[in-house]
N, C-alpha and C positions, 0 to 999 in steps of 0.2 A: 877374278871375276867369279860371281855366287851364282847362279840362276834360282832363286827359290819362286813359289807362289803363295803369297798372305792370304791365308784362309779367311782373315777378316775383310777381303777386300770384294767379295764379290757373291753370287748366286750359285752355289754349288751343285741343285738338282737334287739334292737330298746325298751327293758322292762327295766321299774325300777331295779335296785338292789335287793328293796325291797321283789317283782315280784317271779324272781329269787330264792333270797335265804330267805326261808322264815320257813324251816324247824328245829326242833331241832337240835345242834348234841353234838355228846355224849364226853364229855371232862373227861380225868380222871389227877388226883391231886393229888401226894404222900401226903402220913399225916403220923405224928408220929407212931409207931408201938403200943401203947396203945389204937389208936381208935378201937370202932367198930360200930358206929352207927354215923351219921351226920346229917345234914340239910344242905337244899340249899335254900336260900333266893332270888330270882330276881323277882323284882320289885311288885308286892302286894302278889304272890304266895311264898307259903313254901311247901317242901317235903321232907320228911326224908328218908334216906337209909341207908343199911347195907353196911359197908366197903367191898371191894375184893381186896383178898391176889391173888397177881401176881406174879414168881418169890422169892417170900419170902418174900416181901413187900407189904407194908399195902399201898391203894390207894382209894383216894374217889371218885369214878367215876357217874357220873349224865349227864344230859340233860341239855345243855345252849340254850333258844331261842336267835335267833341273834334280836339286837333293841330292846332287850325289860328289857335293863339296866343292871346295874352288877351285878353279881353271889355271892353271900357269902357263903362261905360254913365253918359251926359252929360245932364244938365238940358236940353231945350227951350225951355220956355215961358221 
C-alpha cells in the first residue's frame, strides 16, 4: 500500500502537496482470522502491532506516512 497525494488533483493554497498532507493516517487491512500480531514495514522503519477484532473480524490496522514508500504488512505469529 502507497499513500501519495496527486498534486494535480486538487486546490493547494498556493503550498505544496507535500506542505499540506504530511501527516500519518491510519489505514486498516482485513487479514486472515489466524492473525494476531504483524508488522508494518515502509521504507527503513518497522513496527509491530497487535491485530483488532472489528465486527468479528480480524484487521490489521497501523499508521501509513504519505511519501514515504509502500507499506508492507507481514504475519507475526
Amino acid at each position: 500500500m502507497v499513500v501519495e497525494c496527486d498534486e494535480g488533483q486538487g486546490e493547494t493554497y498556493g503550498r505544496p502537496f507535500t506542505e499540506l498532507y504530511d501527516q500519518a493516517l491510519t489505514v486498516r487491512n482485513r487479514v486472515p482470522e489466524g492473525w494476531s500480531r504483524f508488522s508494518v514495514r515502509q521504507g527503513e522503519e518497522v513496527r509491530a502491532y497487535d491485530t483488532r477484532k472489528v465486527e468479528g473480524r480480524t484487521y490489521a490496522q497501523y499508521d501509513a506516512v504519505p511519501h514515504a514508500g509502500e507499506a508492507v504488512v507481514t504475519r507475526l505469529d
